[in-house]
C-alpha positions in Angstrom: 10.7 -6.8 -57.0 9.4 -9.4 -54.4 6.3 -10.9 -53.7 3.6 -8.6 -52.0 3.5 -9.0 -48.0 1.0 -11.5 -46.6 -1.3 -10.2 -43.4 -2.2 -13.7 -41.2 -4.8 -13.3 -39.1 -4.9 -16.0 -36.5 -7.8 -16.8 -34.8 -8.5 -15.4 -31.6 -9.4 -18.9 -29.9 -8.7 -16.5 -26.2 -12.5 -15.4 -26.2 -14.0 -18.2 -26.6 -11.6 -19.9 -23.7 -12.3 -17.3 -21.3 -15.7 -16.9 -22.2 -17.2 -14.0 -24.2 -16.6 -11.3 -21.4 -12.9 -12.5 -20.8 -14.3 -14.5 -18.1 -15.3 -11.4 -16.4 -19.1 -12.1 -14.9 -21.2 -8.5 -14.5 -23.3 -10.2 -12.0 -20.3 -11.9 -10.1 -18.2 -8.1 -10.1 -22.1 -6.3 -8.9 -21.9 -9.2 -6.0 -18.4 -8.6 -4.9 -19.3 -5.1 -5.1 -22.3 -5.5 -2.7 -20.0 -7.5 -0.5 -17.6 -4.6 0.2 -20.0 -2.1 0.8 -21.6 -4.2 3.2 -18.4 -4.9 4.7 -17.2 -0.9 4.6 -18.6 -0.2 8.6 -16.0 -2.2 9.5 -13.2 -0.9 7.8 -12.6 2.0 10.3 -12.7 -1.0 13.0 -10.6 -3.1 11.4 -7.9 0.0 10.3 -7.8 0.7 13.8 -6.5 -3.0 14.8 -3.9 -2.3 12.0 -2.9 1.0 13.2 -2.6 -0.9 16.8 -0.2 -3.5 15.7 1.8 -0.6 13.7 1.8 0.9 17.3 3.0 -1.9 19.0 5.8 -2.8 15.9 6.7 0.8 17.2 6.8 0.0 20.7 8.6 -2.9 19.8 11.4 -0.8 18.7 11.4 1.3 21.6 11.8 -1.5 23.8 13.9 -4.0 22.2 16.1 -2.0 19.9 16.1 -1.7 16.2 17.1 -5.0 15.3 16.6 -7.1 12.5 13.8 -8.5 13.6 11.9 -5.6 14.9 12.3 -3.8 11.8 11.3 -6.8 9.7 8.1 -6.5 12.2 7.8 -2.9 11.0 8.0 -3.8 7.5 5.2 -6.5 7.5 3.1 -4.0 9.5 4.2 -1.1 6.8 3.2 -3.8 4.0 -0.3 -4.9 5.1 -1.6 -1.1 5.7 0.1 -0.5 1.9 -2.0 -3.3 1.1 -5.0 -2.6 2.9 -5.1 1.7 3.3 -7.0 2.2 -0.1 -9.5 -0.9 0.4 -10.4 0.5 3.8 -11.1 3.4 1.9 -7.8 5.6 3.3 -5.5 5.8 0.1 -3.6 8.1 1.5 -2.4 5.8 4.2 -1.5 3.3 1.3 0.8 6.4 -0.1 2.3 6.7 3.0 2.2 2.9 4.2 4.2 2.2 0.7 6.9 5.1 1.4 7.5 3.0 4.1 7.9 -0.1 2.9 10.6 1.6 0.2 12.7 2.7 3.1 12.6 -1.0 4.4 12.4 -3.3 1.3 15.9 -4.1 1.3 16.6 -6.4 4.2 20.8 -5.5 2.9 20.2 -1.9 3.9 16.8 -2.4 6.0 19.4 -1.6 9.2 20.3 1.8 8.0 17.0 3.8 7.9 17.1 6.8 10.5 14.4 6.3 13.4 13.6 9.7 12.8 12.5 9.0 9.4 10.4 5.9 10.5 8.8 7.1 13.4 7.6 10.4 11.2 6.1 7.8 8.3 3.9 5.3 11.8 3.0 8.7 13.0 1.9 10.2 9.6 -0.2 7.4 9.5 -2.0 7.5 12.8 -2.5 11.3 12.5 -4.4 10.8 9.2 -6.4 8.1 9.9 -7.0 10.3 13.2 -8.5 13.7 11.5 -9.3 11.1 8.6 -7.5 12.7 5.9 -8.6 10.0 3.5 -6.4 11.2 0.0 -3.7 13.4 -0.9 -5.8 15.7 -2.2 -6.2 17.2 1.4 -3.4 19.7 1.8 -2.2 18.6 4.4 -1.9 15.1 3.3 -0.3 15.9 0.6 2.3 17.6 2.3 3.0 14.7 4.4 3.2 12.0 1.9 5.4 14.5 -0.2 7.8 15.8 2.4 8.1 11.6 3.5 8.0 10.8 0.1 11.7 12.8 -0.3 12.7 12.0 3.2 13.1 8.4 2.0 14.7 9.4 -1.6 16.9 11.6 -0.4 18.0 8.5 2.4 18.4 5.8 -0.6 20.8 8.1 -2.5 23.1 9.1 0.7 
């Protein structure tokens, strides 16, 4: 029969590294907090300026063709409103912002996506920030993002 197993515990040296809170600072997070509500009358200003450059990405197309630089334009556009949609208290534009940005991740088959399919996505996005339709829990919204949502899967398996 062998020895008996042996349990070492190491000590957990993390803590006191990071501080007891794992560096996180209640009175830092309440700050930061105060910060962004102060900050939230803007956000419908400064979604708007996002929206316009998603518009004029758009226009870009329209003018200029779908190129490779136009539709790496689109995808930056796409990205930031991903980024920003939820922060500027619109997740559903980050839903829809990111359904984007999977039809146009890969620069390889970036040239591929149908118009139709990106031009549904930039005017998703304008129509809910429109009749501010702020999550998918709104019917509607949830339509959209779902109906995009399969436009673009059913795309990346053709």
């Amino acid at each position: 029969m062998s020895d008996p197993a042996q349990v070492f515990r190491p000590p957990n040296t993390l803590r006191t590294k990071v501080g007891g809170g794992f560096g996180i600072n209640a009175d830092a997070i309440a700050k930061a907090e105060e910060a962004l509500k102060a900050m939230s009358a803007q956000f419908s200003q400064w979604l708007a300026e996002e929206i316009t450059k998603l518009d004029k990405a758009q226009a870009d197309i329209r003018q200029q063709g779908y190129t490779p630089a136009t539709a790496e334009a689109l995808y930056f556009r796409a990205h930031d409103l991903k980024g920003l949609g939820t922060t500027y208290e619109y997740p559903l534009v980050t839903r829809i912002a990111g359904s984007l940005c999977r039809m146009l991740d890969d620069p390889a088959t970036r040239m591929n996506a149908p118009a139709v399919i990106l031009d549904a996505h930039i005017d998703a996005i304008r129509a809910v920030v429109r009749d501010q339709i702020k999550t998918d829990e709104h019917p509607t919204g949830r339509a959209l993002a779902e109906t995009l949502e399969a436009r673009v899967s059913e795309h990346r398996k053709a």
